[in-house]
C-alpha positions as CSV (number, residue, x, y, z in Angstrom):
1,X,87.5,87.3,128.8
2,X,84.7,89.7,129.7
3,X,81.3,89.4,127.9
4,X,79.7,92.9,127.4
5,X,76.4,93.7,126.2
6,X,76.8,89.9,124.2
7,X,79.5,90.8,122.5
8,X,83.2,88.9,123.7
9,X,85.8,91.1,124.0
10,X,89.3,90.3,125.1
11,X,91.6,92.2,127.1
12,X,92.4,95.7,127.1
13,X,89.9,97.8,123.6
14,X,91.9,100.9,122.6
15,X,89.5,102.6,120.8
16,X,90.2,104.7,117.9
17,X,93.9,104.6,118.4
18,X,96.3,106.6,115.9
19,X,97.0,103.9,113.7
20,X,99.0,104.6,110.2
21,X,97.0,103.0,107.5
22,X,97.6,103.7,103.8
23,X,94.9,103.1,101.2
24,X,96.1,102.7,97.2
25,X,93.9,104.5,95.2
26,X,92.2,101.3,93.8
27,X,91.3,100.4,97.1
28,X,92.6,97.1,96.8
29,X,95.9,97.3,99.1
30,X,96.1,98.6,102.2
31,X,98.9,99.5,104.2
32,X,99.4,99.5,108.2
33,X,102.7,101.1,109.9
34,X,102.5,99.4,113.3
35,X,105.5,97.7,115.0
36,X,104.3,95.2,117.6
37,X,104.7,94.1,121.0
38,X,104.3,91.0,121.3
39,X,105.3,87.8,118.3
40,X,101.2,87.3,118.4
41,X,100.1,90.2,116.7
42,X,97.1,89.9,114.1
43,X,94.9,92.6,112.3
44,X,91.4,92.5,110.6
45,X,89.1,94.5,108.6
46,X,85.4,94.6,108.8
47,X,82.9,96.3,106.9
48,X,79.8,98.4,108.5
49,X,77.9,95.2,109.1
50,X,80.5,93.7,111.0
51,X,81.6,91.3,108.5
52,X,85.2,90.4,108.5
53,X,86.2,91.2,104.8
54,X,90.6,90.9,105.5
55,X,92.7,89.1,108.3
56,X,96.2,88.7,108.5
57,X,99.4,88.5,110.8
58,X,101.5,92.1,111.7
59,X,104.6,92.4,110.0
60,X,107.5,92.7,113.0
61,X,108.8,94.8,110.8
62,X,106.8,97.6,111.3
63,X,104.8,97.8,107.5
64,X,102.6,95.3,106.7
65,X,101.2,95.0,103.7
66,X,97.9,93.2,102.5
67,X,95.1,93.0,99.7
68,X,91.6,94.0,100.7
69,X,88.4,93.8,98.9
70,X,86.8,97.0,99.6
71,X,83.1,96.4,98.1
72,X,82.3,99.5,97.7
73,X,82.8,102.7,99.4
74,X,81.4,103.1,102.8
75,X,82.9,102.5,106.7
76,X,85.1,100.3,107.6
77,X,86.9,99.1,110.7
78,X,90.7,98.2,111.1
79,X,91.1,96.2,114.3
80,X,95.1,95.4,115.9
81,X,95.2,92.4,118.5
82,X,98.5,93.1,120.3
83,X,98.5,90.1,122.4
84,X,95.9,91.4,125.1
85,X,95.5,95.1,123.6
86,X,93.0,95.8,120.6
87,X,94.0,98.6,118.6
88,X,90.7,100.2,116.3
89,X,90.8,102.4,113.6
90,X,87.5,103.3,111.8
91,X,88.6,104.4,107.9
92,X,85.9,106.1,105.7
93,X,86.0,105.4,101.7
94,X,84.4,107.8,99.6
């Protein structure tokens, strides 16, 4: 574990990876092509503020598929935790 700037981070933070992500057009289900390494593989969604708004585990088969309440349209932050690897993907809803 290595505290920066406050914050706890865990492991290895690939920024801005080239994550597959889907959106439907309701903005209610979104999709993420990602096969893991490791059996402990979890994702989240936060909002601008931070706020967690969708957590789940990753599919080992590669699609995973889950509900998310997008408020409203604005940033938003998809984050992978590959074991000790983070994964993030910032999306942008219009």
């Amino acid at each position: 574990m290595v505290i920066v700037g406050g914050n706890i981070r865990f492991g290895r933070v690939k920024k801005w990876s080239t994550l597959d992500l889907k959106i439907s057009a309701e903005g209610k289900k979104l999709v993420i092509f990602y096969t893991p390494n490791t059996s402990r593989t979890f994702f989240n969604v936060s909002d601008a503020s931070g706020s967690v708004i969708a957590t789940g585990s990753i599919s080992e088969s590669g699609t995973t598929n889950c509900v998310v309440q997008f408020a409203q349209p604005g940033d938003y932050c998809v984050n992978i935790i590959d074991g000790e690897d983070i994964l993030k993907q910032a999306i942008q809803l219009s």
